[in-house]
C-alpha positions in Angstrom: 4.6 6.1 -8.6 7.1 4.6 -5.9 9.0 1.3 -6.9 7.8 -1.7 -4.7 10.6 -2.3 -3.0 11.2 1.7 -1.9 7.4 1.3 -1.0 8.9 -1.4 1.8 11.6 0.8 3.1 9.7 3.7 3.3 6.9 1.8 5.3 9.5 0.5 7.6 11.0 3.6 8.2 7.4 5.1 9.4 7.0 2.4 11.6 10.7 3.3 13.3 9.6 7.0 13.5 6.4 6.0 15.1 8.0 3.8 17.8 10.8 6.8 18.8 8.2 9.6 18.4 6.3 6.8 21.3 9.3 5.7 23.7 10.9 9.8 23.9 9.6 11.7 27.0 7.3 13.2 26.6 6.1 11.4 23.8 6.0 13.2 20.5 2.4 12.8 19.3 2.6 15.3 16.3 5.4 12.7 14.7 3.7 9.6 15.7 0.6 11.3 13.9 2.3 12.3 10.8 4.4 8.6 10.6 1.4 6.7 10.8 -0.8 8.8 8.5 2.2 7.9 5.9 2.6 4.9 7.4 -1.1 4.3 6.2 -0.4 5.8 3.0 2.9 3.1 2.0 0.9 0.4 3.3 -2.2 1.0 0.3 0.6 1.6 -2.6 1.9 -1.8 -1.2 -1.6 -3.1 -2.0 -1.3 -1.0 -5.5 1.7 -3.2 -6.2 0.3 -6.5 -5.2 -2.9 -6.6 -6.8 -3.9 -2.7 -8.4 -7.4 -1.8 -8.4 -9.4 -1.7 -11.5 -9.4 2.3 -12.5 -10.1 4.2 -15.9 -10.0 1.7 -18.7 -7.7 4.3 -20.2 -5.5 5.4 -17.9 -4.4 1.8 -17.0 -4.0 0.0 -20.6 -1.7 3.1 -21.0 -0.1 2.1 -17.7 0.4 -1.4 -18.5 1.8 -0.4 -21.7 4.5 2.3 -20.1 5.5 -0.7 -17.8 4.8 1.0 -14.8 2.0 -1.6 -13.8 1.1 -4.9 -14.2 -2.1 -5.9 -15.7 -5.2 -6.1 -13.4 -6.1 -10.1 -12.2 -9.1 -10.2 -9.7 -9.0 -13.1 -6.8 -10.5 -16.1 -7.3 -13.8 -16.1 -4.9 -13.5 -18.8 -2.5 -15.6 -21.5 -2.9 -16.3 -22.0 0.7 -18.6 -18.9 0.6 -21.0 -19.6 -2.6 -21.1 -23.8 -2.6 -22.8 -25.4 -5.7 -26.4 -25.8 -5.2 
């Protein structure tokens, strides 16, 4: 798994490569297709990062424990949607 931080650079780097691979002439679409598919890609391991998805029950105690991830906490459901009856 990619640190948090590399997970930033490398998603800022896509986006560089997908504006050159738009401004050259002609315009490189095979790059700009392969940036923002990776693009896409840094962008959901950020989310991993932020808040990680519950998976095997397993997998991610052992995952905690390693250190590599921090333990799972759900949002809070906004009250605004469900009010008290």
């Amino acid at each position: 798994m990619i640190s948090g931080p590399m997970t930033g650079a490398l998603t800022v780097y896509s986006g560089l490569f997908m504006r050159f691979a738009w401004q050259v002439q002609p315009r490189n679409y095979i790059l700009l297709a392969c940036h923002a598919a990776n693009g896409t890609v840094q962008v959901t391991t950020s989310r991993m990062h932020t808040n990680p998805p519950p998976i095997c029950p397993v997998a991610w105690t052992i995952l905690v424990r390693v250190g590599v991830t921090k333990p799972y906490t759900p949002h809070p459901t906004p009250r605004t949607l469900y009010p008290a009856p």
